[in-house]
C-alpha positions in Angstrom: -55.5 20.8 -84.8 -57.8 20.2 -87.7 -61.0 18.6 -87.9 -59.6 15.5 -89.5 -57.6 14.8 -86.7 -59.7 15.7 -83.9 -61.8 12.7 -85.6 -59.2 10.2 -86.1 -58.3 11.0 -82.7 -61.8 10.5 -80.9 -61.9 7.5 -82.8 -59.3 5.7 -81.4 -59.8 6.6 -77.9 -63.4 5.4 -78.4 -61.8 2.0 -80.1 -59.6 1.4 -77.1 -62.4 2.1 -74.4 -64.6 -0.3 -76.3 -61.8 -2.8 -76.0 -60.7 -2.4 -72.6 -64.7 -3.1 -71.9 -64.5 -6.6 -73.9 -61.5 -7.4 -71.8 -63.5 -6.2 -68.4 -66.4 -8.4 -69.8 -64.5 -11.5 -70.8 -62.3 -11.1 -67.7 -64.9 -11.1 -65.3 -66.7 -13.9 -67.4 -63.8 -16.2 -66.6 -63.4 -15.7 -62.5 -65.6 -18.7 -61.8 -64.0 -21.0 -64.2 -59.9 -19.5 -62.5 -61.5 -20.0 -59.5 -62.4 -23.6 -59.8 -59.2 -24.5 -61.3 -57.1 -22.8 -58.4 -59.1 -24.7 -55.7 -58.3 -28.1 -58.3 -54.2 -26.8 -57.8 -54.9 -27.1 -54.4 -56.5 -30.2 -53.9 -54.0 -32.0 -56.2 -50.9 -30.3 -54.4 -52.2 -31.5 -51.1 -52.8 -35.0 -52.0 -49.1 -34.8 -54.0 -47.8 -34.0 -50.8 -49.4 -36.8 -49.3 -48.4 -39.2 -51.5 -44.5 -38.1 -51.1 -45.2 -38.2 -47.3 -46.1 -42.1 -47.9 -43.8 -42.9 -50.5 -40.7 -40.8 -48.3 -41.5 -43.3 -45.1 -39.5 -45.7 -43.9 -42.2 -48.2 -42.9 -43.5 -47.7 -46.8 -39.6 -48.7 -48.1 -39.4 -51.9 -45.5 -42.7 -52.6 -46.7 -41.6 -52.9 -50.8 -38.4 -54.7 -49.4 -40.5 -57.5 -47.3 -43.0 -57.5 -50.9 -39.7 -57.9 -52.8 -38.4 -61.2 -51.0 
């Protein structure tokens, strides 16, 4: 191997470490933020299922057919 390539060759391993670091960086940078929105998925998929519970009940349909009349 020549000199030439030996330093195109540390170059790019040094390029690629420096951006797998940005990545690390940015990554661990955004955990609070995927955090928050996960706990937001849960709270909206709970209440979801709470609505379908109320709108799925047969006291909840006789009700909107006694409203109707």
């Amino acid at each position: 191997m020549n000199l030439t390539a030996i330093a195109i060759v540390a170059i790019a391993v040094f390029g690629t470490a420096e951006i797998i670091k940005q990545l690390k960086k940015k990554t661990i940078h955004d955990t609070p933020v995927n955090n928050d929105l996960e706990q937001k998925v849960v709270q909206l998929q709970e209440r979801v299922a709470t609505l379908e519970k109320i709108v799925t009940d047969q006291k909840y349909d006789l009700k909107q057919e006694i409203n109707s009349l």
